[in-house]
N, C-alpha and C positions, 0 to 999 in steps of 0.2 A: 407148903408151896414156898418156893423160893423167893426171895423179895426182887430178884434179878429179873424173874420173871412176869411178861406185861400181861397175862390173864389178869382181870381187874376185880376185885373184892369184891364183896357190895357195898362194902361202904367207899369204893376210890368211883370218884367222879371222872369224867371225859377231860375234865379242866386241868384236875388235878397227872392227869396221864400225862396228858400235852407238856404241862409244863415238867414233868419228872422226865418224860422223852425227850426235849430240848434242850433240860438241864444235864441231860448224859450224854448228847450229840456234841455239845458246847464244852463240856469236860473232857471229851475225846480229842477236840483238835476241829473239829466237822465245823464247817461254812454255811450249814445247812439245816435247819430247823426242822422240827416233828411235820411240820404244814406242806414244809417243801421235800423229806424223804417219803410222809408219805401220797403225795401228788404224785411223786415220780414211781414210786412202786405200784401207785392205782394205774395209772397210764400205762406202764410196762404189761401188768397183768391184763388191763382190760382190752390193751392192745393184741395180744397173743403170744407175748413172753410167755414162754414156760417158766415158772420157780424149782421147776427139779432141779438136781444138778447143781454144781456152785457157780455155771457161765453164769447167769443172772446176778448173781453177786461180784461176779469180777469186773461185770460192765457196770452195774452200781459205783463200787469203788472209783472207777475212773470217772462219774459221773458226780462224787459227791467229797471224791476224798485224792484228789489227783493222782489216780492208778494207786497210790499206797495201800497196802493190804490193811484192810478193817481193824480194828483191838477185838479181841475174842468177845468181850461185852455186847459190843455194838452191833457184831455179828450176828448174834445169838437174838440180841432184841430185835434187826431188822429183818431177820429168817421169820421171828414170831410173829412180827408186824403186817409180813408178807403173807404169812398163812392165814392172818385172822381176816387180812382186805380180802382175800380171795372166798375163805369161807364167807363173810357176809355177801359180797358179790352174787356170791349161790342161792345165798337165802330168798327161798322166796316167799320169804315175810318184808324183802326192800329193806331190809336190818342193815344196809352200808349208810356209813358216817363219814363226812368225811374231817380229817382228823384236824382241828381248828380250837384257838381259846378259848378259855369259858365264856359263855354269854354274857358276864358280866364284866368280862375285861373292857376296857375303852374303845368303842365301835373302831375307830381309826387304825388299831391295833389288829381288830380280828380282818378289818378290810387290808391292810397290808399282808396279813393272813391267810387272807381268801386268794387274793392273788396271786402271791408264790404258792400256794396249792394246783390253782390252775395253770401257771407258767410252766412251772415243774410235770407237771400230767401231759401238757401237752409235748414235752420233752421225753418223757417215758413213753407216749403213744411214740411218737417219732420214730422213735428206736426198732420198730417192726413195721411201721404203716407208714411208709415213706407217700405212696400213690394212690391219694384218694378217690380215683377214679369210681374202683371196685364197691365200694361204698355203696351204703341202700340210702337214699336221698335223707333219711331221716337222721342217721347219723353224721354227713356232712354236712349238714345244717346246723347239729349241736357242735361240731369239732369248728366249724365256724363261728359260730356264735360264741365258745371258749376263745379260743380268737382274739375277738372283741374286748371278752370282758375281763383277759390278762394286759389288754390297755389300759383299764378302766383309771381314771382320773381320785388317786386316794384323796383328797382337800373335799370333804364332806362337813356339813353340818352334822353335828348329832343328835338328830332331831326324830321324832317317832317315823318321819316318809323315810329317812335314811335307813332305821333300824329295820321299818317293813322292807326295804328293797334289797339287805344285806339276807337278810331270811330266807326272799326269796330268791335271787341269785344263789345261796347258797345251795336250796333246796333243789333247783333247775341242776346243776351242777351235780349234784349225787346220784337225781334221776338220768342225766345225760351220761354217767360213765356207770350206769347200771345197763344201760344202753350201749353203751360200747363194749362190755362183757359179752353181753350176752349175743352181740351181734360175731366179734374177732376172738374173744377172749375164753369163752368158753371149752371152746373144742381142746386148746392148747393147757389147759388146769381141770382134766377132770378128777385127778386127784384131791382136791380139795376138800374137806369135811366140811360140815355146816353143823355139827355138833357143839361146837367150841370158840364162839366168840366173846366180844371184850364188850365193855360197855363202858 
């Protein structure tokens, strides 16, 4: 296996991805970190983008890299990046992550983190689900409540209530855009395998 390639070892941690994906976004030229492409690619997908086809990457690009065409690297990582949110999306063992520092990074950090994840998600939902009318109440209550908590006030203490609430906000967050898959996103990626994800 190629080292190019983001299928994860058993011995590469979630932590260690994150920051090897950031540190190739950041070497490419990108404005936008592993938290925030992959917000925006869970949003996209869970909205009902399709990832056949290269349109999805072309509105990517204009989304993350001002219309310039991707570097063949990036590309290749974010096709993979795309196909593994969506197989876990599928999973239903609830196997989606979403893709954020290690635990042990400085709570501040993963909470600035947490937020351009969900800023960015509700940017890729956008991009299909203009009108939430159509909507099953359940879901726009979560797309509201994301909302909310890409306002959320980062100047936290670091204290164990902070750490339990970053947890769970993060947790509500995974469940809420497994919940948006499988409400819009589904029908639009039945392609997807669930054989082959990352860890």
């Amino acid at each position: 296996m190629s080292d190019k390639k983001i299928e994860s070892s058993q011995d590469q941690t979630s932590s260690q991805r994150y920051d090897r994906l950031t540190e190739l976004f950041e070497r490419s030229g990108l404005l936008s970190n592993a938290a925030e492409i992959h917000g925006l690619l869970t949003g996209m997908v869970a909205g009902g983008a399709s990832i056949e086809g290269e349109q999805w990457l072309l509105l990517l690009s204009d989304l993350i890299n001002d219309g310039q065409s991707l570097p063949p690297a990036v590309r290749e990582t974010i096709k993979e990046l795309a196909a593994e949110s969506c197989a876990s999306l599928h999973d239903p063992d609830l196997g989606f992550q979403l893709e954020l520092p290690s635990d042990h990074a400085p709570l501040q950090e993963r909470l600035q983190a947490l937020t351009a994840w969900v800023q960015s998600f509700l940017v890729g939902f956008g991009v299909n689900q203009t009108n939430l009318a159509g909507l099953s109440e359940d879901l726009r209550e979560a797309i509201d409540d994301m909302v909310e908590i890409a306002k959320l006030d980062l100047e936290v203490d670091d204290d164990e209530e902070a750490e339990r609430a970053y947890f769970e906000i993060m947790e509500y967050l995974r469940i809420s855009a497994m919940l948006c898959f499988n409400e819009l996103g589904k029908n639009a990626n039945t392609e997807c395998k669930t054989n082959k994800t990352l860890h």
